[in-house]
N, C-alpha and C positions, 0 to 999 in steps of 0.2 A: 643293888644286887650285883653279885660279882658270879661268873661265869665258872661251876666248880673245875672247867680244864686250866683253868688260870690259876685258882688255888692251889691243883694238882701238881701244875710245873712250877709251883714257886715252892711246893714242900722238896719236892723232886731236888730243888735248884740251893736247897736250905737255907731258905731265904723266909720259910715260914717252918716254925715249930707242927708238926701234927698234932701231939698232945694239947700244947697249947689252945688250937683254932676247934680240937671236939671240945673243950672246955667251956670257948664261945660260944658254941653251937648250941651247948648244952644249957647255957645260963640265958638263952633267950627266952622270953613269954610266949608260951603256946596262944598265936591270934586266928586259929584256924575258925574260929567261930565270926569273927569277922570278914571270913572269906563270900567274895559275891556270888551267889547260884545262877544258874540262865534263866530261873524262873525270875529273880529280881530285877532284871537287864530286858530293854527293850532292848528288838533288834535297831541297828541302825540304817537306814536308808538313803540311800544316793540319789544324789540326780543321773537321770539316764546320760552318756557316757555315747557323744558323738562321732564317727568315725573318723580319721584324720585326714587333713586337707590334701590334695594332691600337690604333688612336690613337680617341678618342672622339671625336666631333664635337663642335664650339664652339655653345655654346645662342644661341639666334637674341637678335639684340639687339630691343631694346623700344622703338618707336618712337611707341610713344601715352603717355605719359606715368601709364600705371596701373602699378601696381607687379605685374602679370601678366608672364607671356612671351608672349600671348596674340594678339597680334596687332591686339589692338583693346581699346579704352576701356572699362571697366566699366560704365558708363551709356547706352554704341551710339553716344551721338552722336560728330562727326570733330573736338572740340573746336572748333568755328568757331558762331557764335552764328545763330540762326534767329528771322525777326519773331515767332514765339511767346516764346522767349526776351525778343526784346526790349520786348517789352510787360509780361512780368512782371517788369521786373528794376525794384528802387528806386530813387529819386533824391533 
C-alpha cells in the first residue's frame, strides 16, 4: 500500500505518469467483497497494563569542587581568596 501524498508528489515531481497510474487503478479487481466487517472480528483483549515503576532521582551535581554532594566546600570558604588569605600565602 503506498500512501496517495507520495503518489501525489512523485506525479507532481514527473516522476510518475497520471494517466498512466488511473489506468492501474483502473485495471485492478474490485475485492471489496472480501473486505472484513466488525461483525466478523472479535474484539481483541489486553492484559491489564501496570503503572510504571518508580524511577530514582538523579544525585545533585557538585558544584564546589570537594569531593561531597554536599553543596558546599569542606573548609566553608566559596573558594575565592580573602586579605587574610592573602597575607598569609608565601612568595
Amino acid at each position: 500500500m503506498i500512501d496517495k501524498r507520495v503518489i501525489e508528489r512523485q506525479i507532481r515531481k514527473g516522476k510518475l505518469d497520471a494517466q498512466a497510474y488511473r489506468r492501474t487503478l483502473e485495471a485492478l479487481p474490485d475485492v471489496s467483497d472480501r473486505v472484513a466487517r466488525d461483525t466478523d472480528v472479535e474484539p481483541v483483549r489486553s492484559a491489564p497494563v501496570s503503572p510504571p515503576e518508580a524511577q530514582p532521582e538523579p544525585p545533585e551535581a557538585d558544584d564546589d569542587g570537594d569531593d561531597g554532594d554536599d553543596g558546599d566546600d569542606e573548609d566553608g570558604d566559596d573558594g575565592e581568596e580573602t586579605p587574610s588569605d592573602a597575607s598569609s600565602a608565601s612568595y
